[in-house]
C-alpha positions as CSV (number, residue, x, y, z in Angstrom):
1,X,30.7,-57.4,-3.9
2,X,29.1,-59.5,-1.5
3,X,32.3,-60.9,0.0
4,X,33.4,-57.6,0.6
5,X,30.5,-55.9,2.5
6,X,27.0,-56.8,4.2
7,X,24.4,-55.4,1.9
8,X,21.9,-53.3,3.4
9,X,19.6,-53.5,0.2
10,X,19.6,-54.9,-3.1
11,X,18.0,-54.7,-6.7
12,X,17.8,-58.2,-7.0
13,X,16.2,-58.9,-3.6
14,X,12.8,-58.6,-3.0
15,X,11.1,-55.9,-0.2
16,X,9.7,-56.8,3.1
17,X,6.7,-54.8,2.2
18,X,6.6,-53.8,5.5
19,X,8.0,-50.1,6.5
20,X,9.5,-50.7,9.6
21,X,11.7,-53.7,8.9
22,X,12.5,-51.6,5.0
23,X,14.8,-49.0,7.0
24,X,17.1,-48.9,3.7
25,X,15.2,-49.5,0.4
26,X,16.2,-49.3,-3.2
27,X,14.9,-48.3,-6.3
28,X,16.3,-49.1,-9.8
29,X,15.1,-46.6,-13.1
30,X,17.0,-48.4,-16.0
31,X,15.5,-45.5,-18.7
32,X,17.2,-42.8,-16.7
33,X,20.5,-45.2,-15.4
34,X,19.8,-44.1,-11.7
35,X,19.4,-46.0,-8.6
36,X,18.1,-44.3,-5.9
37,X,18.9,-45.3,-1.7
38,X,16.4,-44.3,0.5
39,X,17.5,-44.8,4.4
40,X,14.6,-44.0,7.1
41,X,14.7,-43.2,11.2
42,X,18.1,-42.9,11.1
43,X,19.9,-43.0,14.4
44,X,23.5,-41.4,15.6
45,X,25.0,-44.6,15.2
46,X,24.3,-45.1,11.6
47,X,27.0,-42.2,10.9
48,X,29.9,-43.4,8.8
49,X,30.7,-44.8,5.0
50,X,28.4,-46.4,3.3
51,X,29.2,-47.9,-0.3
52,X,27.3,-48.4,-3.6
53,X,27.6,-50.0,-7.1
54,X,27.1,-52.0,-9.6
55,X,28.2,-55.9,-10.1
56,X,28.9,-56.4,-13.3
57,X,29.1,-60.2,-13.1
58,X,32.2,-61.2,-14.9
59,X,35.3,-63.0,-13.3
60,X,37.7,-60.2,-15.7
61,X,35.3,-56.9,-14.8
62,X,35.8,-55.1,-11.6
63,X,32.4,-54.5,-10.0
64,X,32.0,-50.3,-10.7
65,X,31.3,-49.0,-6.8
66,X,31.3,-45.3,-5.7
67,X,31.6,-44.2,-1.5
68,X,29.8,-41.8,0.2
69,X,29.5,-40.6,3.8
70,X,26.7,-39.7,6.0
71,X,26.9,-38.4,9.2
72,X,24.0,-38.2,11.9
73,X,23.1,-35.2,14.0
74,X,20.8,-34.0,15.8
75,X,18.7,-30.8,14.6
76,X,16.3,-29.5,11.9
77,X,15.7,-29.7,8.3
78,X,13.0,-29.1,5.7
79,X,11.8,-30.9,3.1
80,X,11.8,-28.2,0.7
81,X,12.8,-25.0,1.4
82,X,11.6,-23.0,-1.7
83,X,7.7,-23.4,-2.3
84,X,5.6,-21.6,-5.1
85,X,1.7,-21.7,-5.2
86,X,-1.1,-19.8,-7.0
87,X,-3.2,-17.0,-4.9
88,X,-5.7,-18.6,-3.2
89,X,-4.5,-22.0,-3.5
90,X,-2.9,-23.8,-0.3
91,X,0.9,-24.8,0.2
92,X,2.1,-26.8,2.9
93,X,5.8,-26.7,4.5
94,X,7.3,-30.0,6.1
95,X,9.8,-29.4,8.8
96,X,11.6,-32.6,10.3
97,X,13.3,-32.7,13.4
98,X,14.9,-35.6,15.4
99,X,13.7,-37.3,18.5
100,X,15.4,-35.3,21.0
101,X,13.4,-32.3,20.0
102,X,10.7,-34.5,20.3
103,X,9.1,-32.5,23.2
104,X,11.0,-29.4,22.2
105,X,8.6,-26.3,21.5
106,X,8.0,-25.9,17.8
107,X,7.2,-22.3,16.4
108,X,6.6,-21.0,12.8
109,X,7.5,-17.5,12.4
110,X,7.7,-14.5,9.9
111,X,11.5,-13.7,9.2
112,X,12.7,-10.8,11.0
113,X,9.4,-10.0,12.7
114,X,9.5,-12.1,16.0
115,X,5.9,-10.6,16.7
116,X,4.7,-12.8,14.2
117,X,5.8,-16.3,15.5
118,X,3.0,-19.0,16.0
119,X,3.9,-21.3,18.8
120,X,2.2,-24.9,19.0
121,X,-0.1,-26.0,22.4
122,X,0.6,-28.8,24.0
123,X,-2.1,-30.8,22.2
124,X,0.5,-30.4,19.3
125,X,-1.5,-28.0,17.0
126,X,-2.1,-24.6,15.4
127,X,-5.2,-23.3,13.5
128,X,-6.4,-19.7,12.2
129,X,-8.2,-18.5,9.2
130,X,-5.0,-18.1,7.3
131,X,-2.8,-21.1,8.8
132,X,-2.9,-24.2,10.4
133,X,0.4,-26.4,12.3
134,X,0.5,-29.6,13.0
135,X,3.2,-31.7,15.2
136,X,2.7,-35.9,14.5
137,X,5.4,-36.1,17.4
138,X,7.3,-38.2,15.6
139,X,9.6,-36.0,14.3
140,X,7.7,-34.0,11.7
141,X,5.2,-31.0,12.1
142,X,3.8,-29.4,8.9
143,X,2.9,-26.3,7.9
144,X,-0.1,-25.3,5.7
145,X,-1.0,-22.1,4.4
146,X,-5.0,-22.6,3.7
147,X,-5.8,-19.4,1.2
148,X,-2.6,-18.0,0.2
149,X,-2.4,-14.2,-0.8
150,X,-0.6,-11.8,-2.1
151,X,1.4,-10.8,0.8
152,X,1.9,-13.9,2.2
153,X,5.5,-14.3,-0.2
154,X,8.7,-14.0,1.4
155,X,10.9,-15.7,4.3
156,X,9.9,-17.5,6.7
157,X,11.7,-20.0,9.6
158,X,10.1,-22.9,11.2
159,X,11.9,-23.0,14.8
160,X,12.5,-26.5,17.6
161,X,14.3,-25.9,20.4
162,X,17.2,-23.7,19.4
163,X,17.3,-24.7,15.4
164,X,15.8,-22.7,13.0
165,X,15.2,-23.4,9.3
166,X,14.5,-20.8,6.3
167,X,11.7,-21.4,3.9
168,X,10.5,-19.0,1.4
169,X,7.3,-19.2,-0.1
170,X,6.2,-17.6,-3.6
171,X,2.6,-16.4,-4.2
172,X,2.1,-16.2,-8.0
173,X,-1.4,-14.3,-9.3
174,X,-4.4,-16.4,-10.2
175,X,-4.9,-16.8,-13.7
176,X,-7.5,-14.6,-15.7
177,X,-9.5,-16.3,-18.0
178,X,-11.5,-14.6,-21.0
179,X,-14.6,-16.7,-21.2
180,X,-18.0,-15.3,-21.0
181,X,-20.0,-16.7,-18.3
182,X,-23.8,-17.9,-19.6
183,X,-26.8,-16.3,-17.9
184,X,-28.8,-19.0,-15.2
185,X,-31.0,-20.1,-18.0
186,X,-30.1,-23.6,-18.5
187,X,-31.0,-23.7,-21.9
188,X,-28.1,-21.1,-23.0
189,X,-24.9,-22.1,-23.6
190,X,-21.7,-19.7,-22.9
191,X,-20.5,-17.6,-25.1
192,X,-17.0,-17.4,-26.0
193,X,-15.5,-14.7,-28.2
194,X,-14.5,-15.4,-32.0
195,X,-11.2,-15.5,-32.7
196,X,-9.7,-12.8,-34.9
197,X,-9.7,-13.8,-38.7
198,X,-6.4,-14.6,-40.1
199,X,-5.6,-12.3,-42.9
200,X,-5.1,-14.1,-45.9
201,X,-3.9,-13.1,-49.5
202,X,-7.0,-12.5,-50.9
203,X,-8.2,-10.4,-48.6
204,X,-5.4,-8.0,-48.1
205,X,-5.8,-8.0,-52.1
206,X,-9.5,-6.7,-51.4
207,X,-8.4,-4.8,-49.2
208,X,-6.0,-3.2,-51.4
209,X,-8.7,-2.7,-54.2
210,X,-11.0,-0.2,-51.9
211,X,-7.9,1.4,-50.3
212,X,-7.1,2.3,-54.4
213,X,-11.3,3.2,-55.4
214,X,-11.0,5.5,-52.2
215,X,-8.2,7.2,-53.7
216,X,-9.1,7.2,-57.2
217,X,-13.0,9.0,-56.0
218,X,-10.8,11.4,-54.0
219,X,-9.0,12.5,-56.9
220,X,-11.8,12.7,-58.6
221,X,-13.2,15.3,-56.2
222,X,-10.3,17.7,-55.9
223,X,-10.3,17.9,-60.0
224,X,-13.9,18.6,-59.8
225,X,-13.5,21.3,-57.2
226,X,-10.4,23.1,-59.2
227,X,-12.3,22.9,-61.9
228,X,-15.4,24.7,-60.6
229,X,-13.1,27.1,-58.9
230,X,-11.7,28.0,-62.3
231,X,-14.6,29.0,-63.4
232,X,-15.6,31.4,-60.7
233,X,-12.5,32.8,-61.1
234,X,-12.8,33.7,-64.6
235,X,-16.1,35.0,-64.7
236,X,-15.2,37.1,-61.8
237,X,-12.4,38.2,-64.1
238,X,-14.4,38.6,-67.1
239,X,-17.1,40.6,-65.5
240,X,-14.4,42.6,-63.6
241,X,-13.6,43.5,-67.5
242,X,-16.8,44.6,-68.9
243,X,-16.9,46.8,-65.9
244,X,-14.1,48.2,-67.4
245,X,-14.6,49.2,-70.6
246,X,-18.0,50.9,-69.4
247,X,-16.0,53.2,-67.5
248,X,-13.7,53.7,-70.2
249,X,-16.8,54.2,-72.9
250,X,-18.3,57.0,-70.4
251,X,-15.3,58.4,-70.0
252,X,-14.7,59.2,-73.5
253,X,-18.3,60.1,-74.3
254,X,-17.4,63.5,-71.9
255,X,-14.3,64.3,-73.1
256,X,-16.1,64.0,-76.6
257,X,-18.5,66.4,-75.5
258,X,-15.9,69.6,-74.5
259,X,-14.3,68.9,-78.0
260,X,-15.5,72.7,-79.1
261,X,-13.6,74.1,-76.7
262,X,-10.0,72.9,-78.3
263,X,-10.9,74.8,-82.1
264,X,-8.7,78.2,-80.9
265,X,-6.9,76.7,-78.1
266,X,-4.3,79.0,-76.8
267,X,-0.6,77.6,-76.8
268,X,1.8,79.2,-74.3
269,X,5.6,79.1,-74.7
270,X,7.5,79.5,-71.9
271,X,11.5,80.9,-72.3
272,X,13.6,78.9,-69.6
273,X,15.9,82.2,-69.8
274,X,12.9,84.2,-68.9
275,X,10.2,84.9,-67.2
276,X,8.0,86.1,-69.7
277,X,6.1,84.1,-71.9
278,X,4.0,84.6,-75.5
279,X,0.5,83.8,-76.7
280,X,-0.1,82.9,-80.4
């Protein structure tokens, strides 16, 4: 491979250590088979092909080489363009631009609400209670939301010159926690709440044994209730029947008395066929 191109940066070959002359530098990870090319200040004129692979090292292998193209503008970008953090936690947005925007002005704006846009001074920086923007002038200015809230989520653009990149940023809730915060005594420790018992055989056997002594007493109480109910009812019944026969008993006892009275009674015979009647 090395008769074929001028390598800008190999595995085998040892870093400057020092940024500025590592423009391209490489980084081999043999667990996950990737090897990753990192190029830096990149100018117009390092647009074109570029070419990467693998020497095998046999005279009968073809070296295993893949091509790839990168072209240089100039403009904006981001360095991630989907952020998440927790309420009240911070976040910060990274916005790169390239060195013609250098003295370009920089603003940081609300999508679709132009009254919300945040324009750096010319000392290069932004700060409020919620925000602050910074500008290194070297081709990044950064973006950092100090508490975040609620309804801080949703789209946003950071803006140099006439380029504009989108950025949207999600707020999740804080976590609640369930601990039981200890008094000031130092002395007491906190208090946490048990965990609920796990329910084991024997005690959903116990369980089962009261469930069946609850049923069994209540039983026990409905007989005993029909039973003294019975008995109300029949000596209601019976007294209801004594009652009864002393009516019947003084009844008789009168009738007895006018018993004289039915020695000559008179017997009347009536003729259907007439209207008289006889006496005997």
């Amino acid at each position: 491979m090395r008769e074929f191109c001028s390598s800008l940066a190999r595995t085998d070959e040892p870093h400057s250590g020092n940024p500025a002359e590592d423009k391209v530098r490489i980084h081999n990870d043999p667990v996950q088979l990737v090897f990753t090319v990192t190029m830096e200040d990149l100018k117009e004129e390092d647009s074109g092909w570029y070419m990467c692979g693998v020497e095998i090292g046999s005279l009968w292998n073809v070296d295993v080489v893949a091509y790839t193209n990168i072209k240089v503008i100039h403009g904006l970008s981001v360095v991630n363009s989907r952020l998440s953090g927790e309420e009240g936690g911070s976040v910060t947005v990274e916005c790169l631009y390239s060195k013609r925007y250098r003295e370009s002005e920089k603003k940081w704006c609300r999508s679709g609400d132009w009254s919300s846009c945040l324009l750096l001074g010319s000392e290069g920086r932004y700060e409020d209670t919620s925000v602050a923007i910074s500008d290194d002038r070297t081709g990044t200015f950064a973006i950092t939301f100090k508490k975040l809230q609620m309804r801080d989520a949703g789209w946003y653009w950071c803006s140099v010159g006439q380029q504009h990149m989108s950025v949207h940023v999600l707020v999740t809730p804080t976590a609640t926690t369930t601990a039981v915060m200890s008094s000031a005594t130092p002395s007491q420790s906190v208090a946490y709440p048990t965990p609920p018992k796990h329910v084991t055989k024997e005690s959903g056997n116990s369980h089962r044994h009261i469930l069946e002594s609850l049923l069994a007493c209540a039983s026990f109480m409905v007989l005993v209730g029909l039973a003294v109910f019975a008995t109300k009812m029949w000596k209601q019944h019976k007294s209801h029947r004594q009652r009864q026969m002393e009516w019947m008993k003084i009844g008789f006892s009168e009738n007895t008395g006018d018993s004289g009275d039915l020695q000559n009674p008179a017997v009347v015979f009536l003729n259907k066929n007439s209207q008289n009647g006889h006496m005997y």
